[in-house]
Each structure stands twice: as structure tokens, then as C-alpha cells.
Biopython code that builds the backbone (N, CA, C, O; Angstrom):
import numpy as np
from Bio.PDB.StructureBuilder import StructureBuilder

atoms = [
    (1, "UNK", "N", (24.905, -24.171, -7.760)),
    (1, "UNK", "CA", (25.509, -23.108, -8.547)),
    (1, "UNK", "C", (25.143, -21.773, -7.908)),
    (1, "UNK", "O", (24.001, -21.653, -7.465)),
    (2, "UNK", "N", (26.194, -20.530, -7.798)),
    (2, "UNK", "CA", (25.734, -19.675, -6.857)),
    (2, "UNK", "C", (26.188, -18.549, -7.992)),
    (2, "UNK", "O", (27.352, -18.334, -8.330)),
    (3, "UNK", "N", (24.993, -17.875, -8.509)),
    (3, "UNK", "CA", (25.334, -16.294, -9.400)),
    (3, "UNK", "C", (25.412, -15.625, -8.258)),
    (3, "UNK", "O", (25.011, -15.698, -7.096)),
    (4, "UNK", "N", (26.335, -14.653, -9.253)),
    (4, "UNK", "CA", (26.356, -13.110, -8.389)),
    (4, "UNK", "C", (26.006, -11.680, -9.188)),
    (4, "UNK", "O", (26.793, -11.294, -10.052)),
    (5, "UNK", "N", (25.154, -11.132, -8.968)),
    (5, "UNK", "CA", (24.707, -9.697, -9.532)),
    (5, "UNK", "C", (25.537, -8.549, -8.739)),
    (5, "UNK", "O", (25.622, -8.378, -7.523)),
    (6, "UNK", "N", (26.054, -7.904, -9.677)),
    (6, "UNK", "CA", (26.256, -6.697, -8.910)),
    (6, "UNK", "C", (25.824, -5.801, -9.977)),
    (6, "UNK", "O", (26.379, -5.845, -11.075)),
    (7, "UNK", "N", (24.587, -4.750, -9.655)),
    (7, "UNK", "CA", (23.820, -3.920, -9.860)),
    (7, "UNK", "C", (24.132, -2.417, -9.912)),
    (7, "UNK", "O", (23.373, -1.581, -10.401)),
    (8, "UNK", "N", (25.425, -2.137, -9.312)),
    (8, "UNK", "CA", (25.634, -0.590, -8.712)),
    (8, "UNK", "C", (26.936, -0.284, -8.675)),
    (8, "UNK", "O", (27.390, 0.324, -7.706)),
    (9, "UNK", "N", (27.741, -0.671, -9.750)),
    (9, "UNK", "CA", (29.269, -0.697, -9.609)),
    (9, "UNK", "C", (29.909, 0.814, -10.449)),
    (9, "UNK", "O", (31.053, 1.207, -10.218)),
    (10, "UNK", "N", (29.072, 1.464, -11.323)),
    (10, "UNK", "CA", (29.335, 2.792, -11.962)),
    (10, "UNK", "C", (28.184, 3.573, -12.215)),
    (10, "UNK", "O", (28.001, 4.537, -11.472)),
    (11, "UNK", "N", (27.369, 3.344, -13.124)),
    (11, "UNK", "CA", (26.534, 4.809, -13.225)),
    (11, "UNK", "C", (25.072, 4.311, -12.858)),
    (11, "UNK", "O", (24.066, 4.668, -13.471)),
    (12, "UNK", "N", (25.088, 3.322, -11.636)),
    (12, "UNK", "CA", (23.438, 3.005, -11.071)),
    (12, "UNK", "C", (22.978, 1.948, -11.882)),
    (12, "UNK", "O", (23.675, 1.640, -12.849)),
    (13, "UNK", "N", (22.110, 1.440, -11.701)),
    (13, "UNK", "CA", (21.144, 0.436, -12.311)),
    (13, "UNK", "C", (21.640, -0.071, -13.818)),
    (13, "UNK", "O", (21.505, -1.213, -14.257)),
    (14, "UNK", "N", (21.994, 0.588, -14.215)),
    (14, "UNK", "CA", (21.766, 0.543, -16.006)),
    (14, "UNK", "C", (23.103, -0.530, -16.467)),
    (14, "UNK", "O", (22.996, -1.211, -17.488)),
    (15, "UNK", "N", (23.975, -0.572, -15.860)),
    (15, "UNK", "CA", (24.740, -1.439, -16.229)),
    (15, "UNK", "C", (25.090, -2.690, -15.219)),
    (15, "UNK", "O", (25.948, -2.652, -14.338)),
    (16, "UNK", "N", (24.458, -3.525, -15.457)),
    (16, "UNK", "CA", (24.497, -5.011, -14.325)),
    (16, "UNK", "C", (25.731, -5.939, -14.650)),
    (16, "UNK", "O", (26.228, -5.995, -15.774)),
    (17, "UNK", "N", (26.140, -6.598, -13.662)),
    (17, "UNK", "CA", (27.273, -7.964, -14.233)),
    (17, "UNK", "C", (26.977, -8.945, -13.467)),
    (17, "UNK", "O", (26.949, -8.964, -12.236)),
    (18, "UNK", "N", (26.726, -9.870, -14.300)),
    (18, "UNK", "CA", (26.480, -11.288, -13.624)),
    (18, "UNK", "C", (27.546, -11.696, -13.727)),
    (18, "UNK", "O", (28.400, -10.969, -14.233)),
    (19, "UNK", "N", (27.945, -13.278, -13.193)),
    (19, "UNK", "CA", (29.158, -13.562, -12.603)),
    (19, "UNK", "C", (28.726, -14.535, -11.536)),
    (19, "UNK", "O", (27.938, -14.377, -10.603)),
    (20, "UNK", "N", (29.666, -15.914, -12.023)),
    (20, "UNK", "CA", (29.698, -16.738, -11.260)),
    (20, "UNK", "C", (30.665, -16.795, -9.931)),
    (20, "UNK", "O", (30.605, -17.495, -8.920)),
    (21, "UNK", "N", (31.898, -15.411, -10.496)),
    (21, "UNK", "CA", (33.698, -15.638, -9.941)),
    (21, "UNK", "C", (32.970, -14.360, -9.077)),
    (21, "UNK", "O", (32.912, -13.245, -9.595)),
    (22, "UNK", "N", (32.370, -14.643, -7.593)),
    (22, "UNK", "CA", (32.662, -13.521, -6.480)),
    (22, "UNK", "C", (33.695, -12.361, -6.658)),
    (22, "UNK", "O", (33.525, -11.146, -6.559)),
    (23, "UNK", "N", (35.124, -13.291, -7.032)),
    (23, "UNK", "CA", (36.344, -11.999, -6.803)),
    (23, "UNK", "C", (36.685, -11.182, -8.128)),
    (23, "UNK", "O", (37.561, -10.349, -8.364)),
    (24, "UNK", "N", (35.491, -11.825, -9.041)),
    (24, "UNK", "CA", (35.726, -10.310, -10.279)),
    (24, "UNK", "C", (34.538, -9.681, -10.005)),
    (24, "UNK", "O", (34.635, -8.512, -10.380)),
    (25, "UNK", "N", (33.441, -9.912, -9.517)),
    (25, "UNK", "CA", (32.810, -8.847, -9.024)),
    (25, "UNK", "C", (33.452, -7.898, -8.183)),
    (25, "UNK", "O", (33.479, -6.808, -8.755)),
    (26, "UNK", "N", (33.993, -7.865, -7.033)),
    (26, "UNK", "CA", (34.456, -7.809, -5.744)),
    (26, "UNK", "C", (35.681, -6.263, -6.414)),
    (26, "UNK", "O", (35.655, -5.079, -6.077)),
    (27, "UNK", "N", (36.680, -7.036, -7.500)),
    (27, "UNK", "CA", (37.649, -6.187, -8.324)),
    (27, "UNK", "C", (36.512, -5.625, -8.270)),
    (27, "UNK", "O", (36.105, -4.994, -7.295)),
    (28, "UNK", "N", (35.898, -5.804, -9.317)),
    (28, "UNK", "CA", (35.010, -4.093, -9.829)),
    (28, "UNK", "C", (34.538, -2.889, -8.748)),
    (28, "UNK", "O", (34.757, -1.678, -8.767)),
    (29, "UNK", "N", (33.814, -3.716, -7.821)),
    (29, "UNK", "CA", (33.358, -2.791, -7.184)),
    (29, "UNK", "C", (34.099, -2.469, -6.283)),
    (29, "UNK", "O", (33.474, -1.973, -5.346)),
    (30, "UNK", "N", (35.543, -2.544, -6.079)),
    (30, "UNK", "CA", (36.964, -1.786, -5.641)),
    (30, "UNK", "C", (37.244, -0.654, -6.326)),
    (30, "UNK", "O", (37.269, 0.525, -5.972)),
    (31, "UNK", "N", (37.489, -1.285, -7.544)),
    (31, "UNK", "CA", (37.858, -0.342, -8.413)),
    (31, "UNK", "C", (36.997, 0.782, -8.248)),
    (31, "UNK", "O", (37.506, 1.874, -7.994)),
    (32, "UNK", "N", (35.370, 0.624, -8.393)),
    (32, "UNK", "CA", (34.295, 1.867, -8.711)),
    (32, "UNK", "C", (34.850, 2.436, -7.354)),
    (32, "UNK", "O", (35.328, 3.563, -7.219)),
    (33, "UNK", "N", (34.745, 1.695, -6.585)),
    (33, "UNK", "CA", (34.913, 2.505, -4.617)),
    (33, "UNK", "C", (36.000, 3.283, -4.909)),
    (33, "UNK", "O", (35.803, 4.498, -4.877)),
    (34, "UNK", "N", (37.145, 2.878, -5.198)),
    (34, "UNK", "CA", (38.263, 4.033, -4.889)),
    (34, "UNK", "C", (38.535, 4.958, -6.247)),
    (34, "UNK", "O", (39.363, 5.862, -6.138)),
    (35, "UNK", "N", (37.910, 4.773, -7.436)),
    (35, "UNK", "CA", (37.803, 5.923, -8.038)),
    (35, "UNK", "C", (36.753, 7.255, -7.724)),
    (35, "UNK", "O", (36.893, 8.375, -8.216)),
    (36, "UNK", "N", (35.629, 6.819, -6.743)),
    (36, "UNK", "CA", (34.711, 7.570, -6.253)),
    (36, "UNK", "C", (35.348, 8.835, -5.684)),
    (36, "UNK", "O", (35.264, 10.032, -5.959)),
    (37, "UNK", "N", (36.237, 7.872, -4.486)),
    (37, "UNK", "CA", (37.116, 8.462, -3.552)),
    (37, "UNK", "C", (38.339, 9.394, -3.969)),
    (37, "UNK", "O", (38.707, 10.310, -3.232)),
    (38, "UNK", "N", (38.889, 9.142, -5.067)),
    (38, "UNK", "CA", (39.986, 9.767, -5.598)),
    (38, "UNK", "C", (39.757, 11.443, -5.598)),
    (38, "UNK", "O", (38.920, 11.799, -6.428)),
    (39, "UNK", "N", (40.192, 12.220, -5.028)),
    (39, "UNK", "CA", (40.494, 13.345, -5.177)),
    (39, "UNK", "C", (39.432, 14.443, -4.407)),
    (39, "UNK", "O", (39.023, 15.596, -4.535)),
    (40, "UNK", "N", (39.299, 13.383, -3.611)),
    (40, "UNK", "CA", (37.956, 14.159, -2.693)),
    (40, "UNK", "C", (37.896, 13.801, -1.660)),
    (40, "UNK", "O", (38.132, 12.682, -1.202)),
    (41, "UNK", "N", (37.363, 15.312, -0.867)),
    (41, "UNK", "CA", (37.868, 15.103, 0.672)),
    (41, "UNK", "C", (36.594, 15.330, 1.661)),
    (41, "UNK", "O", (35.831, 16.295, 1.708)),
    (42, "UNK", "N", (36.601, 14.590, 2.140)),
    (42, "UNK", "CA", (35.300, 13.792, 3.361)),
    (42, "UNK", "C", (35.880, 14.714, 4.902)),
    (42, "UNK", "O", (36.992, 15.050, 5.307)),
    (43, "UNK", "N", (34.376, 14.882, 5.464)),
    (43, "UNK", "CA", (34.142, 15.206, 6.475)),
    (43, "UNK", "C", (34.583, 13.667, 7.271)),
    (43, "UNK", "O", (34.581, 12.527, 6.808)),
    (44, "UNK", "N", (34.964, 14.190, 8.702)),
    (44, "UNK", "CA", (35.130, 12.996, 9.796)),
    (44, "UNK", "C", (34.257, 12.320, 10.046)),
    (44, "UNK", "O", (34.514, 11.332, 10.735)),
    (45, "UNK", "N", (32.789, 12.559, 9.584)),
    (45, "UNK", "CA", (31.657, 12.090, 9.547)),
    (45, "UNK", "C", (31.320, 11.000, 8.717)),
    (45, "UNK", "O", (30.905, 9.887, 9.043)),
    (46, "UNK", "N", (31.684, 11.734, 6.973)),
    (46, "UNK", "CA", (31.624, 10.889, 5.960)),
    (46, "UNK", "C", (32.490, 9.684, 5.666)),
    (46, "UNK", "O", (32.176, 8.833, 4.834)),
    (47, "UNK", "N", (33.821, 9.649, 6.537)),
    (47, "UNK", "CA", (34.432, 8.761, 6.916)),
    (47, "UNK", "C", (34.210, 7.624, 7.790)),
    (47, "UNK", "O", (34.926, 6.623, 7.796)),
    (48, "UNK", "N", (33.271, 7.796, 8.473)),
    (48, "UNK", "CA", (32.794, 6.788, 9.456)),
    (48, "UNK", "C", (31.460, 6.124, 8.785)),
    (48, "UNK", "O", (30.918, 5.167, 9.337)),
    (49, "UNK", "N", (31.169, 6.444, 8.083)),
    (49, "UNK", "CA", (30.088, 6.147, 7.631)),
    (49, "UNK", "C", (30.765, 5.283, 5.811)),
    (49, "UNK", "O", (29.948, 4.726, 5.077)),
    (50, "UNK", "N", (31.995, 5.350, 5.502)),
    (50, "UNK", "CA", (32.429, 5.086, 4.245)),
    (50, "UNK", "C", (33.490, 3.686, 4.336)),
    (50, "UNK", "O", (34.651, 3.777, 4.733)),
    (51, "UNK", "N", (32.937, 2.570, 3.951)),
    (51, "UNK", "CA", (33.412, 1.393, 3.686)),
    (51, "UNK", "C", (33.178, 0.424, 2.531)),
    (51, "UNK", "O", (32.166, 0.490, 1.832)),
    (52, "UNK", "N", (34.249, -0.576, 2.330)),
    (52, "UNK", "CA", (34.256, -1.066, 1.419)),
    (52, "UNK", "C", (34.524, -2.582, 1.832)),
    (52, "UNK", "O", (35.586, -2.763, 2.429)),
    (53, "UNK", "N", (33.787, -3.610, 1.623)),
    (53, "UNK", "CA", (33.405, -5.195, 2.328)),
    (53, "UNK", "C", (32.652, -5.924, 1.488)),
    (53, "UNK", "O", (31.745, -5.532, 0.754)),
    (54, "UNK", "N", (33.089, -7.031, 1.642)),
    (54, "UNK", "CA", (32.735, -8.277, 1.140)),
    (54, "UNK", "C", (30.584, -8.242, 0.786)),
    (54, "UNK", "O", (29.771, -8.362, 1.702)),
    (55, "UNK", "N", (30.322, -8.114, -0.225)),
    (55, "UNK", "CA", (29.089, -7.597, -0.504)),
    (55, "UNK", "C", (28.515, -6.072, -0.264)),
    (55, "UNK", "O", (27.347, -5.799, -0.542)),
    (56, "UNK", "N", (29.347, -5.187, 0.226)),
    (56, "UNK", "CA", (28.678, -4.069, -0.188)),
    (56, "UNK", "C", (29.894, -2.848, 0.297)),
    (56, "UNK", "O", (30.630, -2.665, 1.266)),
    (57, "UNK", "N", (29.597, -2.171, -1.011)),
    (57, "UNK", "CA", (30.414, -0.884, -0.421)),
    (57, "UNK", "C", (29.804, 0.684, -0.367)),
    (57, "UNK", "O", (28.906, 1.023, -1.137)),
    (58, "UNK", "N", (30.229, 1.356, 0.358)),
    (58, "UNK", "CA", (29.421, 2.697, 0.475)),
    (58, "UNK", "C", (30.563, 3.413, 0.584)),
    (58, "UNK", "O", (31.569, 3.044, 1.190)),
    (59, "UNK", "N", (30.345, 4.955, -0.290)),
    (59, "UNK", "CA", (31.271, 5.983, -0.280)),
    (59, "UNK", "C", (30.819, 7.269, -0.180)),
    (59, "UNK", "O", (30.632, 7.911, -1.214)),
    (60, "UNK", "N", (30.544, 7.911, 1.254)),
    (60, "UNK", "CA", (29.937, 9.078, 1.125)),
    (60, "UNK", "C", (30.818, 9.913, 0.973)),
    (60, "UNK", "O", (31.999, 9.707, 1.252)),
    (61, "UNK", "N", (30.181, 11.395, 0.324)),
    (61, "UNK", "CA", (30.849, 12.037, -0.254)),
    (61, "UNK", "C", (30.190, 13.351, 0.635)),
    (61, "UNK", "O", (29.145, 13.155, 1.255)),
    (62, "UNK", "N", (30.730, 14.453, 0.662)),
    (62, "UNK", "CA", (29.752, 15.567, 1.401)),
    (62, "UNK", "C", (30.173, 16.727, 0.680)),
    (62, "UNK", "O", (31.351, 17.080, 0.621)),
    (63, "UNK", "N", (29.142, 17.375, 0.085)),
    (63, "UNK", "CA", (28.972, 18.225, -1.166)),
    (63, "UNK", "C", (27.420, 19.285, -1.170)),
    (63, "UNK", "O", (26.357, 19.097, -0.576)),
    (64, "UNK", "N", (27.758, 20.178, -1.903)),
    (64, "UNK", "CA", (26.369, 20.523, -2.032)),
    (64, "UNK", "C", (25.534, 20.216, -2.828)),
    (64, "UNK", "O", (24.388, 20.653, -2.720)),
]
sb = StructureBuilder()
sb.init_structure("model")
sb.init_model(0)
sb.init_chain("A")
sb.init_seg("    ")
for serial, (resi, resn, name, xyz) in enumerate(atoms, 1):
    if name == "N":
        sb.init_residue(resn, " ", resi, " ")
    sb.init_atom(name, np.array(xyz, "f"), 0.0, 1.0, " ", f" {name:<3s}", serial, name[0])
structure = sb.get_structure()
């Protein structure tokens, strides 16, 4: 039997989802990734550094 935690899908730590189904984790943390992204604009930098993959996604943002 293989759980899956995902720990970091909206406001940090505080809200966890366990889950046996990989691809409703996977939805979620799509979803969190490209609402991050919505309406905000990245350095050529923060772009190279900003992906979204099978166990982990990162979305830098460059701000003060």
C-alpha cells in the first residue's frame, strides 16, 4: 500500500492531504502552482528556476 502526503499545497504546513490516488494529489498541487503564478510577472531568472513535476513543484516569485 503506498500513501501519499502532500504537506505544502496552499498556506504551508497547516493543511496536509493524505491520499492513496497520486493524481488527486498531483490536481491539487497544479492547481496551488498556477494560481501562485496567475497575474504575476517573473524575472528570466525566476523562470528558470520555476517548475512544476511529478513530486514537487516550485514557483518563484521576485518581489520585495
Amino acid at each position: 500500500m503506498t500513501v501519499y502526503v502532500l504537506c505544502s499545497y496552499s498556506d504551508g504546513l497547516n493543511d496536509p492531504v493524505i491520499s492513496m490516488d497520486y493524481q488527486d494529489l498531483y490536481k491539487r498541487m497544479e492547481k496551488s502552482y498556477r494560481m501562485t503564478l496567475d497575474h504575476v510577472s517573473q524575472t528570466e531568472e525566476d523562470q528558470e528556476n520555476t517548475y512544476l513535476s511529478g513530486f514537487s513543484a516550485r514557483a518563484v516569485i521576485h518581489g520585495d
